[in-house]
C-alpha positions in Angstrom: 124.1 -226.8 -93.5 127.3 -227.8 -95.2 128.4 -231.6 -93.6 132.2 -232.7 -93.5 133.8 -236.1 -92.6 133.2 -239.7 -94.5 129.9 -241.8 -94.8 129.5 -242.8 -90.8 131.5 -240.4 -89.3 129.8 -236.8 -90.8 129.7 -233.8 -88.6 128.3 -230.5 -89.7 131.2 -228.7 -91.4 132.9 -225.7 -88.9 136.3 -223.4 -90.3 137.9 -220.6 -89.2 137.5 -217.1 -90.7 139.1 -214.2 -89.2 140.1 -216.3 -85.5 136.0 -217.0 -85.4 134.9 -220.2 -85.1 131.6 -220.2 -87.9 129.5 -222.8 -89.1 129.3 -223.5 -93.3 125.7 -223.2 -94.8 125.0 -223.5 -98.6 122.2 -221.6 -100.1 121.2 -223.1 -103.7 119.4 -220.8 -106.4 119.6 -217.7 -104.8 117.8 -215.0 -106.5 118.6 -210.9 -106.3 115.7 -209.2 -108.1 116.1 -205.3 -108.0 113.3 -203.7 -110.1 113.7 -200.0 -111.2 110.8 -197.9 -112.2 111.9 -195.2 -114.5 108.5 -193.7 -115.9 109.5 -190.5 -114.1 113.1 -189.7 -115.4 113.4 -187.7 -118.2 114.6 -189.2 -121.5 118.0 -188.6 -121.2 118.4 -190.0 -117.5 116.7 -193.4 -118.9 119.2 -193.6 -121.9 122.1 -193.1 -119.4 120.5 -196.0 -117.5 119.9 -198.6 -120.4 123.7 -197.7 -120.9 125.0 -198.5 -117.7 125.0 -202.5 -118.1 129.2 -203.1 -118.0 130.9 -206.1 -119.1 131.0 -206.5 -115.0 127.0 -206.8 -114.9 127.7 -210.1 -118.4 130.1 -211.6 -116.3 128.0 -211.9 -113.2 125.0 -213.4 -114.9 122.6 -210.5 -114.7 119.7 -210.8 -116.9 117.7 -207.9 -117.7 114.1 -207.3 -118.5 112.7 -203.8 -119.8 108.7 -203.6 -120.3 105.9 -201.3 -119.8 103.3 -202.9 -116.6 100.2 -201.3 -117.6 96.9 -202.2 -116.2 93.9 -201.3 -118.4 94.9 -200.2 -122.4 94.5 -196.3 -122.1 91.4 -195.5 -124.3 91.6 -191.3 -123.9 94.7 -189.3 -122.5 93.4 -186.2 -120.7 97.0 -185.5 -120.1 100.4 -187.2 -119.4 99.8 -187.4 -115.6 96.3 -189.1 -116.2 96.5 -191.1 -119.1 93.2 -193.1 -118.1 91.1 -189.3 -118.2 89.8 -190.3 -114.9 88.1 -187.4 -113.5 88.5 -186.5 -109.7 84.7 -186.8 -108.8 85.1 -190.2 -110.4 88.1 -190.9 -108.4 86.7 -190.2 -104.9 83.4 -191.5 -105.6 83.3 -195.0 -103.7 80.7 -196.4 -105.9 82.9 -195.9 -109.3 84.8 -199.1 -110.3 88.1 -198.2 -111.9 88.3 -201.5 -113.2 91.9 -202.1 -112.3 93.3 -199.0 -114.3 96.1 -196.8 -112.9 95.1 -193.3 -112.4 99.1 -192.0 -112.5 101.7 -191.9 -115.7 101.8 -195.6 -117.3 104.5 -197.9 -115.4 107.7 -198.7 -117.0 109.9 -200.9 -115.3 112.3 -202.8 -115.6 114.0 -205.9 -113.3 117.4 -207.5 -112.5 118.0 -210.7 -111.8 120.8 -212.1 -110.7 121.1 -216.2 -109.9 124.0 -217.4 -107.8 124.9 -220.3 -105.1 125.8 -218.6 -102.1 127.8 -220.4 -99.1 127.5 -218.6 -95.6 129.9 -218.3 -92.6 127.8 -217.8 -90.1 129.3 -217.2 -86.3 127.4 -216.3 -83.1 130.4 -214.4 -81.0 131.3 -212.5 -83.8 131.0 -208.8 -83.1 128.7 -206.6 -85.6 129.5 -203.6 -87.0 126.9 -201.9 -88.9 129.4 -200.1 -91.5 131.5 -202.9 -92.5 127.9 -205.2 -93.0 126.2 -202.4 -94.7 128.8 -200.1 -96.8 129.3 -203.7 -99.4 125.9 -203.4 -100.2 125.3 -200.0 -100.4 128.7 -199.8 -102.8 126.8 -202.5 -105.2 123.7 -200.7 -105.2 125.5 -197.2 -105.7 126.5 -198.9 -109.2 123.2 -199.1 -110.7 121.0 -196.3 -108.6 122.3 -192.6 -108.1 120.2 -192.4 -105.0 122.2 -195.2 -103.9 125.6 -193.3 -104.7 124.8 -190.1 -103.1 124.2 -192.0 -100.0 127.7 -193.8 -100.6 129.4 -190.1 -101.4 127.2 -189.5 -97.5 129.2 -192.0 -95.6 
């Protein structure tokens, strides 16, 4: 909580937004992570994504990590979908140990992370509206995911 005032005489810090009387928090080393899986786009979708950063994204401090999160190294690909040749008997038998291997195409993901201070004006008779708290984020998501911008096109 954000304090105003002098040495002895601090009160916790209160200002006016909107006609609202709201209380001043600081949040220190905020973290947004958004992590995207991509392993089932084809190639040209993921190029379009690797493409998207914008001078926007520099500005803002988003650092971006691309790597492949496999489990086990693959030793034998049966086929794309089961890279780990894990048969289905073997799969549903309860007694087989898969030894931590995924039985789907290998992961590739990748994560955002964005690091900010944040300060909060927080009021209790202020009156909530679902579209104006929700529309901001879905219009910053809509930049980096197209699910995110068909449901923004939606609304």
């Amino acid at each position: 909580r954000n304090k105003s005032g002098i040495w002895g005489w601090r009160s916790e810090k209160m200002e006016v937004v909107s006609g609202y009387e709201a209380k001043v928090y600081s949040a220190s080393n905020v973290e947004l992570v958004t992590k995207t899986r991509t392993e089932h786009l084809s190639d040209q979708d993921k190029s379009r994504n690797k493409g998207s950063r914008t001078p926007f994204h520099s500005f803002l401090g988003i650092a971006q990590q691309h790597g492949t999160h496999n489990g086990a190294p693959v030793l034998q690909a049966a086929s794309p979908t089961n890279p780990t040749a894990i048969t289905p008997e073997e799969y549903f038998d309860p007694h087989f140990d898969l030894e931590a291997r995924n039985i789907g195409r290998p992961i590739e993901m990748s994560s955002k992370v964005q690091r900010f201070k944040a300060t909060l004006w927080l009021c209790e008779q202020h009156p909530l509206s679902l579209a104006e708290q929700v529309t901001p984020i879905i219009d910053l998501m809509a930049i980096s995911n197209a699910h995110f911008a068909k449901l923004r096109d939606f609304i």
